[in-house]
C-alpha positions as CSV (number, residue, x, y, z in Angstrom):
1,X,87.5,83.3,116.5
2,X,88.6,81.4,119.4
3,X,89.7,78.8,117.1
4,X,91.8,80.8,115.1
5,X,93.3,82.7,118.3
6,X,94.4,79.3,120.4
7,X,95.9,78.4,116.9
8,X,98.2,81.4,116.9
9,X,98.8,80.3,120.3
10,X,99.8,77.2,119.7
11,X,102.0,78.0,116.6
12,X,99.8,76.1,114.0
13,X,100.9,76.1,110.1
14,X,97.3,77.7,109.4
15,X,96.4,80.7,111.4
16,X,99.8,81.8,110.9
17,X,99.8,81.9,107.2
18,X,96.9,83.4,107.1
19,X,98.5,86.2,108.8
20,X,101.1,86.0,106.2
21,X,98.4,86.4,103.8
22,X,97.3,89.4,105.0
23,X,100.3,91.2,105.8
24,X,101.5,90.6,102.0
25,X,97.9,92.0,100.7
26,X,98.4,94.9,103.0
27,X,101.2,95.6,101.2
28,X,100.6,95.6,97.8
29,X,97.7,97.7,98.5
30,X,99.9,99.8,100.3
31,X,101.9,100.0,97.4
32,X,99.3,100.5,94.5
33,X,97.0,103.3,96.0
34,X,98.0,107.0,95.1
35,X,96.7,108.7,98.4
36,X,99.1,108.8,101.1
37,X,103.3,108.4,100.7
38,X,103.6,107.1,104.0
39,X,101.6,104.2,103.0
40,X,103.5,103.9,100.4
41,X,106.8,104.1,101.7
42,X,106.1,101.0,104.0
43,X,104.8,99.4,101.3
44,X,107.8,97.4,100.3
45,X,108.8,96.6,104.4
46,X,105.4,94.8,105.1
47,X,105.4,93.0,101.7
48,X,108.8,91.5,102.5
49,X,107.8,90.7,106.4
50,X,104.6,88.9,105.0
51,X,107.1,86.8,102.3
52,X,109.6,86.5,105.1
53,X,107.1,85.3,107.3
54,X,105.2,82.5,105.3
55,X,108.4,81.0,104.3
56,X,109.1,80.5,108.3
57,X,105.3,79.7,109.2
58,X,105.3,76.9,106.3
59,X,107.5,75.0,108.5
60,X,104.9,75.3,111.7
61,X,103.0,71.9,112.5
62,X,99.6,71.5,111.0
C-alpha cells in the first residue's frame, strides 16, 4: 500500500495506469448495469477520462 501510494507520488508509469485501469472498468460498469441513470449518464465521462488518462500516464517513467 505504501508502495503503490509513494508511486503515485512520484508519478511512476505503473500505479498510475492502474488507476487508469480502474477508472475505465468503472465505467463500463457504469454503463452496462440497468439500476440507476445517474450511473449511467457518467458512464461515458469516466470511460473517456480513464482512456484519456492512460494515454498520458504511458508516457510517465517506469
Amino acid at each position: 500500500m505504501i508502495t503503490f501510494i509513494n508511486g503515485l507520488l512520484r508519478l511512476r508509469r505503473g500505479p498510475w495506469e492502474m488507476m487508469a485501469s480502474i477508472l475505465i472498468a468503472l465505467g463500463v460498469i457504469m454503463l452496462m448495469q440497468p439500476f440507476v441513470l445517474a450511473l449511467f449518464t457518467y458512464s461515458f465521462i469516466v470511460t473517456l477520462i480513464g482512456t484519456v488518462m492512460f494515454i498520458i500516464v504511458s508516457h510517465f517513467p517506469e
